[in-house]
C-alpha atoms as an extended CHARMM CRD file, in Angstrom:
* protein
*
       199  EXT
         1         1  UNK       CA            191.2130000000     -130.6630000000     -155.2790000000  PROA      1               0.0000000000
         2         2  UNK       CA            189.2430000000     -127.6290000000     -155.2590000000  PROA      2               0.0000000000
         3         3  UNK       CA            186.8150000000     -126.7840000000     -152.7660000000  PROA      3               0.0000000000
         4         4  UNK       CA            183.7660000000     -127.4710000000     -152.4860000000  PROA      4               0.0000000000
         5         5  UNK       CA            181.5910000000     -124.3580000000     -152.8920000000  PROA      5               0.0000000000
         6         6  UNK       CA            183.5350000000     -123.4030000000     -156.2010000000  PROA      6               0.0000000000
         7         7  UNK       CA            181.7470000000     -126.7090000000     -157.2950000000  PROA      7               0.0000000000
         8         8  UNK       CA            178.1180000000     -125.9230000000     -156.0670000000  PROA      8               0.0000000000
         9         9  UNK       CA            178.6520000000     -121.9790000000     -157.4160000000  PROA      9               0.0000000000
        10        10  UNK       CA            180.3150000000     -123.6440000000     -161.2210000000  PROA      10              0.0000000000
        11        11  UNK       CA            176.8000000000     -125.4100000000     -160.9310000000  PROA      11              0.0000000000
        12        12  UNK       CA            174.7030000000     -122.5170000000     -160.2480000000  PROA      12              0.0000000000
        13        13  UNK       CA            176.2150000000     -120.2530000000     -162.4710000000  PROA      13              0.0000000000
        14        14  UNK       CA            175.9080000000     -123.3620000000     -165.1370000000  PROA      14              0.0000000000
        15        15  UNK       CA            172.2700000000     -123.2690000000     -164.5380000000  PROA      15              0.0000000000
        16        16  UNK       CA            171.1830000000     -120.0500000000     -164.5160000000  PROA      16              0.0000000000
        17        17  UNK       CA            173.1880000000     -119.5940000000     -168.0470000000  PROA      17              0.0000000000
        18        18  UNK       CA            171.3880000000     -122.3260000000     -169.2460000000  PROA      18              0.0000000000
        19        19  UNK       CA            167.9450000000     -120.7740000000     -167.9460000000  PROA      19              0.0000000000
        20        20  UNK       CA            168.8200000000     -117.8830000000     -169.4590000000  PROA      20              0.0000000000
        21        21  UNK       CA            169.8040000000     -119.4240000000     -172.6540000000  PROA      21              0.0000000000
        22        22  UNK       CA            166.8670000000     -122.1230000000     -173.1420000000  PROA      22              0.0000000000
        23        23  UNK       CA            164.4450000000     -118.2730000000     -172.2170000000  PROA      23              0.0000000000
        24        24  UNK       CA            166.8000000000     -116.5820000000     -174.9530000000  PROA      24              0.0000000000
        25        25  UNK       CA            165.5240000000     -119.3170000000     -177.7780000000  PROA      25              0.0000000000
        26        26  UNK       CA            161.8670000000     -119.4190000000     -176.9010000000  PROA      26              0.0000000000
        27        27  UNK       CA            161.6360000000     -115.8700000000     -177.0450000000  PROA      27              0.0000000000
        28        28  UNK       CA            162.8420000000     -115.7150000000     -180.3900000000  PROA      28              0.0000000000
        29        29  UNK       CA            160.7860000000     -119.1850000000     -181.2170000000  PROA      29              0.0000000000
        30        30  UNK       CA            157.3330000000     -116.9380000000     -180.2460000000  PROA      30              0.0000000000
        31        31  UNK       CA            158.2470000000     -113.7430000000     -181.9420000000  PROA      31              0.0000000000
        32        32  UNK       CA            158.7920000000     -115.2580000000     -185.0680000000  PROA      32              0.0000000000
        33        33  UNK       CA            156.0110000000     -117.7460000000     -185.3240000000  PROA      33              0.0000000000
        34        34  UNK       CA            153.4630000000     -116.4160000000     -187.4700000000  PROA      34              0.0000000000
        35        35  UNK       CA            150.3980000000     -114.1510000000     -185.5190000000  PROA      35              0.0000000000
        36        36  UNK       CA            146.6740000000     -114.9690000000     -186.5010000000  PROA      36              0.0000000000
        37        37  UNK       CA            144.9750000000     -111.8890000000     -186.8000000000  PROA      37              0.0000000000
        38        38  UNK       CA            141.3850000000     -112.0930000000     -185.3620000000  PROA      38              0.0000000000
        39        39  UNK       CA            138.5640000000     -109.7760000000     -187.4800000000  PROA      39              0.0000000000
        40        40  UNK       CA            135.2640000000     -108.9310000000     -186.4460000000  PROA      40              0.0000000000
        41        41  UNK       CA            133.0040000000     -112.0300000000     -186.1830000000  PROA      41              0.0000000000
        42        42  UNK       CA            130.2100000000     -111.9770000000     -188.1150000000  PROA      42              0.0000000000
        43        43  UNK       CA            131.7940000000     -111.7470000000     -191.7810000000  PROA      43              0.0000000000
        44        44  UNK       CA            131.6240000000     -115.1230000000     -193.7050000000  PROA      44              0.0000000000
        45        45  UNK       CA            135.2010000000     -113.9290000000     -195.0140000000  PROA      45              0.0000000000
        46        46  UNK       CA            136.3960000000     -114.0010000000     -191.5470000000  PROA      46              0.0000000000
        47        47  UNK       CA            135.7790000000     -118.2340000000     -190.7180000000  PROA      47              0.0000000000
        48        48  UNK       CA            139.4760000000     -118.8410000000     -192.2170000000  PROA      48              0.0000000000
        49        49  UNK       CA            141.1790000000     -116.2370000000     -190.7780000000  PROA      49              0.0000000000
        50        50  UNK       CA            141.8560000000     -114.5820000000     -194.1310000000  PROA      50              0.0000000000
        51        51  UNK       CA            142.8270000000     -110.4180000000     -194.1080000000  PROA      51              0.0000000000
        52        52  UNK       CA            139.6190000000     -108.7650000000     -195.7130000000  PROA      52              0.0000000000
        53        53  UNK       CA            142.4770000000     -107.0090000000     -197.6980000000  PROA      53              0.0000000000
        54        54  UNK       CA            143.5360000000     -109.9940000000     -199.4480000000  PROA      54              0.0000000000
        55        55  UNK       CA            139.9050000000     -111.1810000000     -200.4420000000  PROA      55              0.0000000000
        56        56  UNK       CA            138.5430000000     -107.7460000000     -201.1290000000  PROA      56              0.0000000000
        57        57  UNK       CA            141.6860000000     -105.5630000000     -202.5730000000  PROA      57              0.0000000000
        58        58  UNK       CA            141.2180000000     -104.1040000000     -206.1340000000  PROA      58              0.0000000000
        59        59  UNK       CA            141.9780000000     -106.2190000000     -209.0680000000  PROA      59              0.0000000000
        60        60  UNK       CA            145.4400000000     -106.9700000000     -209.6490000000  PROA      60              0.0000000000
        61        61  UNK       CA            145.6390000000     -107.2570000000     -213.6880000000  PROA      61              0.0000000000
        62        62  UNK       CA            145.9120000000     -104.8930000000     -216.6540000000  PROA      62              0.0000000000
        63        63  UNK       CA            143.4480000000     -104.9930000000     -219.5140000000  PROA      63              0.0000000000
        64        64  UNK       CA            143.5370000000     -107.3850000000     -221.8840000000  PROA      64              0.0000000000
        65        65  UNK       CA            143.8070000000     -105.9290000000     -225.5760000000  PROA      65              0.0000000000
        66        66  UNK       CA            142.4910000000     -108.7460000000     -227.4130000000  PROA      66              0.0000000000
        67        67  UNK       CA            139.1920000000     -109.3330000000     -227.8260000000  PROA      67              0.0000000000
        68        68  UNK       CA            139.5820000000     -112.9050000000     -229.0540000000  PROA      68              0.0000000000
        69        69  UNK       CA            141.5780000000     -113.9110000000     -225.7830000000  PROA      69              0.0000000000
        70        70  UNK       CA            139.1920000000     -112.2710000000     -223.5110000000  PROA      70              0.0000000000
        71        71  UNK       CA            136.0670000000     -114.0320000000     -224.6350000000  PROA      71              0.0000000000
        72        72  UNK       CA            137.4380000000     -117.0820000000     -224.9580000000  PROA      72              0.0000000000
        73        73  UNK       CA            138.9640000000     -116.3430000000     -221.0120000000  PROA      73              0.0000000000
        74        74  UNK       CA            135.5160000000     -115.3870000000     -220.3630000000  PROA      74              0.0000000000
        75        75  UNK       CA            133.9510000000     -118.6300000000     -221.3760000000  PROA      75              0.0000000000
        76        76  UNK       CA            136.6970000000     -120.9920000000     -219.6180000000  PROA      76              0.0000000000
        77        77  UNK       CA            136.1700000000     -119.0310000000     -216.5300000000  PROA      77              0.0000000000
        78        78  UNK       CA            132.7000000000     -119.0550000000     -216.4950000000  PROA      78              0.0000000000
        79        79  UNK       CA            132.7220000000     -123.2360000000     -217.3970000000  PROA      79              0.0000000000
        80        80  UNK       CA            135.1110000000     -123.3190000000     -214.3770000000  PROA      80              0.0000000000
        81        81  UNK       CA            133.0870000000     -120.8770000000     -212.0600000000  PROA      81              0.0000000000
        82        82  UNK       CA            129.7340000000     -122.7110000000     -212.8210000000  PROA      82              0.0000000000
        83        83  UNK       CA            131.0720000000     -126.4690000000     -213.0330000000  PROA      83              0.0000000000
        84        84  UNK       CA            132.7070000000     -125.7240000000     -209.5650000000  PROA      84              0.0000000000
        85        85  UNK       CA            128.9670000000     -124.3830000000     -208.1070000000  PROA      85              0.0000000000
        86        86  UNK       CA            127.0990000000     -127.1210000000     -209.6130000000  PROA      86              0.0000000000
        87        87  UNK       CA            129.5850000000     -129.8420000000     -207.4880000000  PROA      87              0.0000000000
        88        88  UNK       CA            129.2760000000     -127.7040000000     -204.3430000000  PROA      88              0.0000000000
        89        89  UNK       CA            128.1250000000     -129.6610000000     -201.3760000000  PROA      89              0.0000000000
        90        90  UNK       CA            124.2450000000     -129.4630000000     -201.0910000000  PROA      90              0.0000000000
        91        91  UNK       CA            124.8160000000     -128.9110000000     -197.2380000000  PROA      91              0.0000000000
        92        92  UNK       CA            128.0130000000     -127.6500000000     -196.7670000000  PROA      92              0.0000000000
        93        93  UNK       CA            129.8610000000     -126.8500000000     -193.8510000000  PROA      93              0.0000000000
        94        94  UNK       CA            130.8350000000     -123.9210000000     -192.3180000000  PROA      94              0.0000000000
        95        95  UNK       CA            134.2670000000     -124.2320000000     -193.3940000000  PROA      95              0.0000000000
        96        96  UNK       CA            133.1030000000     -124.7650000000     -196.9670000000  PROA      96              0.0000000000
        97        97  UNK       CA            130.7830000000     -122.1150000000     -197.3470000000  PROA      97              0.0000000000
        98        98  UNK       CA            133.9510000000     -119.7860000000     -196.0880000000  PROA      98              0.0000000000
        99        99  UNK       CA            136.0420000000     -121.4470000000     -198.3880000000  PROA      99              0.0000000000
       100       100  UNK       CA            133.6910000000     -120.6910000000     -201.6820000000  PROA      100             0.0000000000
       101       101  UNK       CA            133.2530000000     -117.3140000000     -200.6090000000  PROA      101             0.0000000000
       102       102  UNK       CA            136.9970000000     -116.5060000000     -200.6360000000  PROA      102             0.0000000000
       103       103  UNK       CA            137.7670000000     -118.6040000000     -203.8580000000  PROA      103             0.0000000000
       104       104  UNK       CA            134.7470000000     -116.1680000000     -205.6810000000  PROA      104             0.0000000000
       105       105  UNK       CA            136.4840000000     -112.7750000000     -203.6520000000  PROA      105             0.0000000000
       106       106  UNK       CA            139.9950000000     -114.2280000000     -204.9900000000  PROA      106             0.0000000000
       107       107  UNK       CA            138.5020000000     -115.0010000000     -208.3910000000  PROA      107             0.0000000000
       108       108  UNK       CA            137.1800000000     -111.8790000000     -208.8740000000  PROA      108             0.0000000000
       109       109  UNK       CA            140.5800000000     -110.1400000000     -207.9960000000  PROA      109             0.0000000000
       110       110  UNK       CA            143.1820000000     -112.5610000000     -209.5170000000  PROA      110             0.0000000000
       111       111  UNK       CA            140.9390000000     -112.6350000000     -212.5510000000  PROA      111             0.0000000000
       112       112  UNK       CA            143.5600000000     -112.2550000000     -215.6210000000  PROA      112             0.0000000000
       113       113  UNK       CA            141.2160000000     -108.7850000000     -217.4680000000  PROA      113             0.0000000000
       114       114  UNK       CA            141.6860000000     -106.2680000000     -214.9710000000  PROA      114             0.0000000000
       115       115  UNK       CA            138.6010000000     -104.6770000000     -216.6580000000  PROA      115             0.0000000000
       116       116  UNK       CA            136.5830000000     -107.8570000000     -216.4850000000  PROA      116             0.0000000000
       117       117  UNK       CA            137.8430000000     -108.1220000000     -212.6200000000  PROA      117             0.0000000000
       118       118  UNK       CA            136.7750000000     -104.7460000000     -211.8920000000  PROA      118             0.0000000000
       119       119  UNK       CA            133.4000000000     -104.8840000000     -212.8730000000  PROA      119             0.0000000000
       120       120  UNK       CA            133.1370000000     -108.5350000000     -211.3600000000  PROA      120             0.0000000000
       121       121  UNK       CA            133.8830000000     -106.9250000000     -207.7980000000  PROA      121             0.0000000000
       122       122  UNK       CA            131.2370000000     -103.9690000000     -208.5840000000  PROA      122             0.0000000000
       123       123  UNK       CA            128.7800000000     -107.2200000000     -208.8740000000  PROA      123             0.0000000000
       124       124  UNK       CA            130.2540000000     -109.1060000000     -206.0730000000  PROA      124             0.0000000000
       125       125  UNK       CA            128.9700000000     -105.8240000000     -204.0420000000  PROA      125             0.0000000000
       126       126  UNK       CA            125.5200000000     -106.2840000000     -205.3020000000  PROA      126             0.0000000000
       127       127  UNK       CA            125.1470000000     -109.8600000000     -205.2850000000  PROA      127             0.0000000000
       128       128  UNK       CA            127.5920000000     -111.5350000000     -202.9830000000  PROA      128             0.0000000000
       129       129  UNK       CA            128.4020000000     -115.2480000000     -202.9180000000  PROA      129             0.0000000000
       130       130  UNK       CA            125.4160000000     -117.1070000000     -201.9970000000  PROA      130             0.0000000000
       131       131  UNK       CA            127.1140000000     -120.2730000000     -200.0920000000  PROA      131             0.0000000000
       132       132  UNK       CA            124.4120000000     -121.6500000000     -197.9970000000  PROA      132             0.0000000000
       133       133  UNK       CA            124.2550000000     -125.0370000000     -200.5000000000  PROA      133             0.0000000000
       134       134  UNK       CA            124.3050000000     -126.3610000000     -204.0880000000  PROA      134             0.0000000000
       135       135  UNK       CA            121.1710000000     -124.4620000000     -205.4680000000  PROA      135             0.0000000000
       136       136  UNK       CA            121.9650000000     -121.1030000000     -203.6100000000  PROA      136             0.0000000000
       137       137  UNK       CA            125.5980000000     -121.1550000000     -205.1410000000  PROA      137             0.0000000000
       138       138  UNK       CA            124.3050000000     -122.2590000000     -208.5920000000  PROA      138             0.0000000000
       139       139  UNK       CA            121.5090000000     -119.8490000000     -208.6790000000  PROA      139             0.0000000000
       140       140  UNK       CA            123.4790000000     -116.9140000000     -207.4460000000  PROA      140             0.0000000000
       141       141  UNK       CA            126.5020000000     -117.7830000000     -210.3870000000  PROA      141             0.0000000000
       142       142  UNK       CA            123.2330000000     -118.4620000000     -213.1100000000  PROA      142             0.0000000000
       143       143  UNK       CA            122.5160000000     -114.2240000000     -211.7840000000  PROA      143             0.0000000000
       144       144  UNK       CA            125.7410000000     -112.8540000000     -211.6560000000  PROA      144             0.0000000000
       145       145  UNK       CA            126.5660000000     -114.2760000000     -215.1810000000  PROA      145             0.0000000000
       146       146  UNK       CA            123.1340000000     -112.7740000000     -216.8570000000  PROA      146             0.0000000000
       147       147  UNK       CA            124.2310000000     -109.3140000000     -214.9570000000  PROA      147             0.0000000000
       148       148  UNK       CA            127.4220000000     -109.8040000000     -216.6530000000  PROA      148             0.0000000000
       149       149  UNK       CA            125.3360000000     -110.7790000000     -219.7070000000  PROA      149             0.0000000000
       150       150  UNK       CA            123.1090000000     -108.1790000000     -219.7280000000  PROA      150             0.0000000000
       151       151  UNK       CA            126.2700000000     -105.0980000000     -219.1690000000  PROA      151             0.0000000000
       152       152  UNK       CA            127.2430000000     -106.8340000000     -222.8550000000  PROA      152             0.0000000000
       153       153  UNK       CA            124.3180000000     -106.7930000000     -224.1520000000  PROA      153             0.0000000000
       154       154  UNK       CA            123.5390000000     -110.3520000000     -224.1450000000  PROA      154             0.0000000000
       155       155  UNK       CA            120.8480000000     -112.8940000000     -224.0180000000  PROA      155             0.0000000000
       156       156  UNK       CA            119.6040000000     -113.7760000000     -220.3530000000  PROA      156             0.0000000000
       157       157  UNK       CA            120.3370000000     -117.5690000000     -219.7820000000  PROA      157             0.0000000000
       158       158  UNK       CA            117.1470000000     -119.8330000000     -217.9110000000  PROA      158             0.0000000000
       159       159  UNK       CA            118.7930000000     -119.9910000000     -214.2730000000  PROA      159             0.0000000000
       160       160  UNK       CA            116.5760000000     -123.4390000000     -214.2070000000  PROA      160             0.0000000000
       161       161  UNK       CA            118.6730000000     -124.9050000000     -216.5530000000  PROA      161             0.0000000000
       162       162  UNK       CA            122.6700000000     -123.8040000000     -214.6850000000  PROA      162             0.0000000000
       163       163  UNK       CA            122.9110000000     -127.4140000000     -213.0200000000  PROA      163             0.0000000000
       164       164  UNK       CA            121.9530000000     -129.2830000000     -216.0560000000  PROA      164             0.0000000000
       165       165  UNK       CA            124.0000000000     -127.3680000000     -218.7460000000  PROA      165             0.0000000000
       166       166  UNK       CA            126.8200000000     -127.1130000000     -216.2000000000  PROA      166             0.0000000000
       167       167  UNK       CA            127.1970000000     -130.7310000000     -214.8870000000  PROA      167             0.0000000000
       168       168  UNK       CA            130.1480000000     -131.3910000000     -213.5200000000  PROA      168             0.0000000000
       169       169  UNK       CA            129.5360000000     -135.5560000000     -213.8330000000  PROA      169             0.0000000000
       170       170  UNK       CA            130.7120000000     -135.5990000000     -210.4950000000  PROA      170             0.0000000000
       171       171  UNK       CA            128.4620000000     -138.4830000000     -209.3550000000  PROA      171             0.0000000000
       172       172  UNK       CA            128.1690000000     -138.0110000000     -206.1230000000  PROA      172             0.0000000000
       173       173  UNK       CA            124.9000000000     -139.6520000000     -205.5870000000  PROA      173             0.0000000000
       174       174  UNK       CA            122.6810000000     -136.4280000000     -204.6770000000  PROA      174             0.0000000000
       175       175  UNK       CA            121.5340000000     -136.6000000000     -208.4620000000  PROA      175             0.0000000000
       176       176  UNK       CA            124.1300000000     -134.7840000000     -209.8700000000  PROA      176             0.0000000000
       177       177  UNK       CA            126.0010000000     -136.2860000000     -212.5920000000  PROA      177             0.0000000000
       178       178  UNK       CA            124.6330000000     -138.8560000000     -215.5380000000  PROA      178             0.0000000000
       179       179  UNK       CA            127.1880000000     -141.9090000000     -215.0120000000  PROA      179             0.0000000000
       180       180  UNK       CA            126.8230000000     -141.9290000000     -210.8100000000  PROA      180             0.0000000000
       181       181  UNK       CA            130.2130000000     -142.7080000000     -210.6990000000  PROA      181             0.0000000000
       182       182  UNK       CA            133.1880000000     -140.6280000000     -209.7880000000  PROA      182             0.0000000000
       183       183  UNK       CA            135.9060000000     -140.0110000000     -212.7960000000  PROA      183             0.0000000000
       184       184  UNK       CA            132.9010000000     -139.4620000000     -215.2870000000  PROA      184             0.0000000000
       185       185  UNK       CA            133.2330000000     -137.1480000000     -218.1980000000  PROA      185             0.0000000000
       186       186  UNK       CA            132.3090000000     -133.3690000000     -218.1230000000  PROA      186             0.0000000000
       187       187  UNK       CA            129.7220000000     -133.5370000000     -220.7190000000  PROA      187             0.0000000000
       188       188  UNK       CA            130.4020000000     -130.3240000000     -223.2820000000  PROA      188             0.0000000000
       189       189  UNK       CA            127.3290000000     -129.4550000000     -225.2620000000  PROA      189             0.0000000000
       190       190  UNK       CA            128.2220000000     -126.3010000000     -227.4270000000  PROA      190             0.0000000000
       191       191  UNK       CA            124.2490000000     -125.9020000000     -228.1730000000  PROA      191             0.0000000000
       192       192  UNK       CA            123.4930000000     -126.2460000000     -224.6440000000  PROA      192             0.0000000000
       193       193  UNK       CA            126.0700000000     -123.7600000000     -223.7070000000  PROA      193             0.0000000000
       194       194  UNK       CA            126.1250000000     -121.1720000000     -226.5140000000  PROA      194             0.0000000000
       195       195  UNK       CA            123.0620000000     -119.0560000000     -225.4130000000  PROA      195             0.0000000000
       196       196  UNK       CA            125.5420000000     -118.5090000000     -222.0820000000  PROA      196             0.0000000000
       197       197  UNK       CA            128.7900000000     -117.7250000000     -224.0120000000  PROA      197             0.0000000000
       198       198  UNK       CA            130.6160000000     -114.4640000000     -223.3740000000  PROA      198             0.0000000000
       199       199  UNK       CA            130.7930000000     -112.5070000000     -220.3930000000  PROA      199             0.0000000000
């Protein structure tokens, strides 16, 4: 039988490799789990914790040779840009208004005509995202897309009319959409739209 303090010391040693071991793994467990870098407060960017790098960076595509492709880009994405300002909440939340703000930085940079990108982001400087509600966000796109517009020569479009020609049909009882009830179609005018084509 052996004696009894080579018991008590197996124990201790035991335990203090096991201390050591269990302070081993969470030491590795909190240098690998992912940092939040904290920015400056102040900058609507910052509210999601998103690098200013990653919303702000230059554009990240070539140019886009054909002319064809890049207007017809240029309408979808403006459908998509407007249609998604005109079902913006009409008092959104904080989280919300960061959220649009980072999907327009993102847009502009991810936007497939590096060209097109470029001079969004040159805009985007002038006029930034306007996210304080439904009429600020559809007002500011209505500006940026006549200062778009206007670098290509084109008519100015009536900013009264953005929320009208781009209803989404949402129906989500603050007067936006004609059938008031959610899954209703995107109504598609081409004569309502036309005078806003391009860009």
């Amino acid at each position: 039988m052996p004696p009894q303090t080579s018991i008590a010391t197996r124990r201790l040693l035991l335990l203090i490799i096991s201390a050591i071991g269990i302070l081993a793994l969470l030491s590795v467990f909190f240098r690998s789990a992912p940092q939040r870098r904290h920015f400056p407060s102040g900058d609507p960017l910052n509210h999601l914790n998103i690098d200013p790098e990653i919303l702000k960076g230059e554009a990240i595509a070539g140019k886009i040779a054909n002319e064809t492709i890049k207007a017809e880009l240029g309408r979808s994405a403006w459908r998509l840009l407007h249609t998604t300002l005109s079902s913006y909440p009409v008092h959104p939340s904080a989280s919300e208004q960061s959220a649009l703000s980072s999907y327009v930085h993102l847009f502009a940079r991810l936007y497939p005509c590096g060209q097109c990108a470029s001079h969004f982001q040159q805009i985007l400087k002038k006029y930034p995202p306007q996210v304080g509600g439904r009429k600020a966000a559809e007002m500011w796109g209505c500006t940026v897309h006549n200062e778009v517009n206007k670098s290509l020569g084109k008519e100015r479009f009536d900013c009264a009319r953005v929320g009208e020609v781009y209803d989404c049909g949402c129906g989500d009882g603050e007067g936006k959409g004609e059938g008031g009830q959610a899954g209703g179609e995107i109504r598609v005018e081409e004569e309502r739209i036309g005078d806003m084509r391009g860009g």
